[in-house]
N, C-alpha and C positions, 0 to 999 in steps of 0.2 A: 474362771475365778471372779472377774467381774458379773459378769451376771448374775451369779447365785451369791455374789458376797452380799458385804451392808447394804445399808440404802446410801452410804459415798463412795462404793468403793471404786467404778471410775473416776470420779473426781479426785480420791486420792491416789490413781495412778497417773491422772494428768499432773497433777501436784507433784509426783515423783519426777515425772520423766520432762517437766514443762519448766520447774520453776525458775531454773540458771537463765536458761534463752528470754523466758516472759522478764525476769529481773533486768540482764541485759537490756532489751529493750524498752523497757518501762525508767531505767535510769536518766536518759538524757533530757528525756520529757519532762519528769520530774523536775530535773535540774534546772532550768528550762523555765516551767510555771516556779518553783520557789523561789529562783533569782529573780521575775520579773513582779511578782509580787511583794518584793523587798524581806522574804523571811528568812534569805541566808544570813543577809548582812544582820537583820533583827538579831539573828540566833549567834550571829560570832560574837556583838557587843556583848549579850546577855551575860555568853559564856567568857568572854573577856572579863569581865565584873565581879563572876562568879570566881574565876581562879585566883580574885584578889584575896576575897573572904579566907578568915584563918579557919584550918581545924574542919574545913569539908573536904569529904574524898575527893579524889580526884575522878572527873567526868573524862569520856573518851567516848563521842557520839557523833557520829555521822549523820547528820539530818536528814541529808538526800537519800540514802540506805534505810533509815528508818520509814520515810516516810512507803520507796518504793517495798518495806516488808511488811507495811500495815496494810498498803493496798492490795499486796497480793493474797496477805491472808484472809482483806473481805473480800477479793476477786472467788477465790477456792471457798468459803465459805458459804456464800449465796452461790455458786452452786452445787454444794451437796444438797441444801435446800432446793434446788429445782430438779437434780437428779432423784432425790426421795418423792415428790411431788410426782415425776415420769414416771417413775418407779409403781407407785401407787394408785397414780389415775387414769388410766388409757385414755382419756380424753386429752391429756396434754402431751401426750403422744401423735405430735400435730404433722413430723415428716416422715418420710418413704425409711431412713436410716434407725429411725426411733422407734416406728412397726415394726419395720426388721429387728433389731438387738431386742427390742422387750415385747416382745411375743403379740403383735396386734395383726400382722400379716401373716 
């Protein structure tokens, strides 16, 4: 099914079967660079400020989460773009695993 599907559809099998474990480990990192860069504390004042204001909904936002689901979705992103690219150009068909699965060997 991978091979004859889309031009992502490994990519969206690694997406399926990857992204709890990749999030997992993408979180503490995250956590990590956003503390040391000062944007947790940025984002809790902001959001301190914000829940003073009358008459806005109420926000309920994880920043660390957010940030690790932006990332992963340009991670799977750029590459279904490189799988369509493999997919397309046997030249970029550059190791022994990539000739094997898409037909160059």
């Amino acid at each position: 099914g991978i091979f004859n599907g889309p031009d992502d559809s490994a990519t969206r099998y690694f997406e399926n079967k990857m992204s709890d474990p990749l999030a997992a480990a993408m979180q503490p990192i995250v956590e990590q660079a956003l503390s040391q860069v000062g944007a947790i504390q940025a984002y809790d004042t902001v959001m301190g400020q914000y829940a003073t204001l009358p008459f806005v909904p109420d926000v309920k936002s994880d920043l660390n989460s957010y940030v690790v689901d932006k990332g992963m979705e340009g991670i799977f992103h750029y590459l279904a773009i490189e799988e369509a690219a493999i997919r397309k150009d046997p030249v970029k068909r550059t190791t022994d695993i990539l000739q094997t699965v898409f037909g160059a060997k």
